[in-house]
C-alpha positions as CSV (number, residue, x, y, z in Angstrom):
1,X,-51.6,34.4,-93.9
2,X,-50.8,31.2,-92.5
3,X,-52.3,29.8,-89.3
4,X,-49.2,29.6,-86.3
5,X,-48.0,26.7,-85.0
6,X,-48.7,26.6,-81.7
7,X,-46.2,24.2,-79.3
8,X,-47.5,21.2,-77.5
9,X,-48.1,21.4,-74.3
10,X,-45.3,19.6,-71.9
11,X,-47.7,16.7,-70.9
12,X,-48.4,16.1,-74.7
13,X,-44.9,15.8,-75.1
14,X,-43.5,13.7,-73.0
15,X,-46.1,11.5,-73.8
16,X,-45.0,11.4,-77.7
17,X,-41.6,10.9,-75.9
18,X,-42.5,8.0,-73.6
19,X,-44.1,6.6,-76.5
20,X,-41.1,6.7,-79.0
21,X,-38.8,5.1,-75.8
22,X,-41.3,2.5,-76.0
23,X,-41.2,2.1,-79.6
24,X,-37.4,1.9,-79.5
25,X,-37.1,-0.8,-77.1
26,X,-39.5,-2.7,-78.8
27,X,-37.8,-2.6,-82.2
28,X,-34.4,-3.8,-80.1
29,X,-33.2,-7.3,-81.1
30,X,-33.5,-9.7,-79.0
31,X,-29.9,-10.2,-77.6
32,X,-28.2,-11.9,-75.0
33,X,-27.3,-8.7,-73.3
34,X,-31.3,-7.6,-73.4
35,X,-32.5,-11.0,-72.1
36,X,-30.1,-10.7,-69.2
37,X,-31.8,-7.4,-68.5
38,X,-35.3,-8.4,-68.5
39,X,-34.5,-12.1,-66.8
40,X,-32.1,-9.6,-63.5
41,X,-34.9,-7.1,-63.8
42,X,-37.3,-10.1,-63.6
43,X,-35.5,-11.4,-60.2
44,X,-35.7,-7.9,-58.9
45,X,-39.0,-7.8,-59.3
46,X,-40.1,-11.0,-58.2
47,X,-37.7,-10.5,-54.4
48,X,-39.2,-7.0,-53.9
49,X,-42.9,-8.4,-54.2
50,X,-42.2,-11.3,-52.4
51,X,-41.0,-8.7,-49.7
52,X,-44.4,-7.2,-50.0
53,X,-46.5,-10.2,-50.1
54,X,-45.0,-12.4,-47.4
55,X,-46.4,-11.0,-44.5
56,X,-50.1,-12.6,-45.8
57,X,-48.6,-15.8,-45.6
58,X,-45.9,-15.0,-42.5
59,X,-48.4,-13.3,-40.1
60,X,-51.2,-16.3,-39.4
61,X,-48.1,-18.6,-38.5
62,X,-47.0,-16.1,-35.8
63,X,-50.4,-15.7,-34.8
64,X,-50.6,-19.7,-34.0
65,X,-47.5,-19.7,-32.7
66,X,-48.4,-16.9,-30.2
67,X,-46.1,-14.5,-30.7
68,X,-48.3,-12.1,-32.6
69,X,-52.1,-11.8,-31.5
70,X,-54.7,-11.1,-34.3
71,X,-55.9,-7.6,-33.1
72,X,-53.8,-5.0,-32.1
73,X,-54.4,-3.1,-28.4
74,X,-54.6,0.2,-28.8
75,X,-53.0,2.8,-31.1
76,X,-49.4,1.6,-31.0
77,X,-49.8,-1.8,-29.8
78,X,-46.6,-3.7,-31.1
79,X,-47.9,-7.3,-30.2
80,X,-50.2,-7.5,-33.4
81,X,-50.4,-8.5,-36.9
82,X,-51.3,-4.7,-37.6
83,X,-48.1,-3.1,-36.6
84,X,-46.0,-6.3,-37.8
85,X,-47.2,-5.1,-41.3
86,X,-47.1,-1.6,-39.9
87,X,-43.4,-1.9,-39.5
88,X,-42.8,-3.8,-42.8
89,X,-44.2,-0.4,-44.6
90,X,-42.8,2.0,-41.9
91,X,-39.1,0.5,-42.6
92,X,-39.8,0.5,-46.8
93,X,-40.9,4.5,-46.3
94,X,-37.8,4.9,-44.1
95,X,-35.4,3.4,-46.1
96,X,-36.3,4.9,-49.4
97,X,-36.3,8.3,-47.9
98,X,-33.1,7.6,-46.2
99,X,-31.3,6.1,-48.8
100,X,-33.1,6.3,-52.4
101,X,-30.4,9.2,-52.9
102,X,-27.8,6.4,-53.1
103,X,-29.0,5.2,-56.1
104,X,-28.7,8.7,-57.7
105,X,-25.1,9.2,-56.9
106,X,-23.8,5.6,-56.9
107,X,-26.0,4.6,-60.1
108,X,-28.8,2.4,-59.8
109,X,-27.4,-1.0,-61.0
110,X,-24.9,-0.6,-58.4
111,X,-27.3,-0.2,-55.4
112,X,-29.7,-2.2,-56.9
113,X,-26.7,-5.5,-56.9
114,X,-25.8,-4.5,-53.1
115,X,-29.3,-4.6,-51.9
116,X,-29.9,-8.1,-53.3
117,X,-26.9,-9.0,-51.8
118,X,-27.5,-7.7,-48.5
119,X,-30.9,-9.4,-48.6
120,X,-29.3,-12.8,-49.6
121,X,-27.0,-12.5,-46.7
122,X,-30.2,-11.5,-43.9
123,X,-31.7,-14.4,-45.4
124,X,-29.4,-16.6,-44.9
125,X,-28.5,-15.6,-41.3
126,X,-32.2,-15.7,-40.4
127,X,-33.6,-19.0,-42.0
128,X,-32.1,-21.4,-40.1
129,X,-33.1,-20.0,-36.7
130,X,-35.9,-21.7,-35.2
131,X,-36.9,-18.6,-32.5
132,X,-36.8,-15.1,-32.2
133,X,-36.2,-14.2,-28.6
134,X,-36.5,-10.4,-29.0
135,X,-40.3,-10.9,-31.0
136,X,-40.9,-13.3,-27.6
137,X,-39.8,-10.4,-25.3
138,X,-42.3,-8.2,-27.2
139,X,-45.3,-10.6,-27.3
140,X,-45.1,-11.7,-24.0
């Protein structure tokens, strides 16, 4: 009698599955249409870390300037480095809750392209200011 074939289990699976994917886009030639892919995907990559990172190098200037002090007072203190990067993880946690489900209906390319351009444009507007007058009402 012969022995049964038992299925794999669903994590063994979708490993072999992840791993074919990978194997796929691995044989893909490289195109001009897959270069622009990994160059955008690149870009997207780089912005969302810079995002991330910036407040290591943004937070001891606003320190020196004054408008942030090193520790924060108490619990919810807003005049500290703390809750500056506090609030930079509070708003990425609020606005993928609130609007990752964009990027399911509208496809991600789509939200993904309107993100970057709504960053380019809030970039724009904010580097040539030289203050902030609402972080001076707060720090002061």
């Amino acid at each position: 009698m012969p022995d049964k074939v038992l299925p794999a289990s669903p994590a063994k699976s979708l490993a072999t599955t992840a791993g074919a994917i990978s194997a796929r886009l691995d044989r893909l030639p490289p195109t001009r249409s897959v270069w622009k892919l990994v160059i955008l995907l690149s870009l997207g990559f780089f912005f969302e870390l810079y995002d991330l990172l910036y407040t290591g190098y943004v937070a001891p200037g606003l320190v020196k300037s004054g408008i942030l002090t090193p520790t924060t007072p108490g619990l919810f203190g807003t005049s500290g480095v703390a809750s500056f990067i506090a609030a930079l993880f509070s708003g990425l946690f609020i606005g993928t809750i609130a609007c990752g489900f964009l990027a399911d209906r509208f496809g991600r390319r789509a939200i993904f392209a309107a993100a970057m351009l709504v960053v380019m444009l809030a970039i724009g507007l904010m580097g040539p200011r030289t203050r902030d007058v609402a972080l001076e009402k707060i720090s002061h």
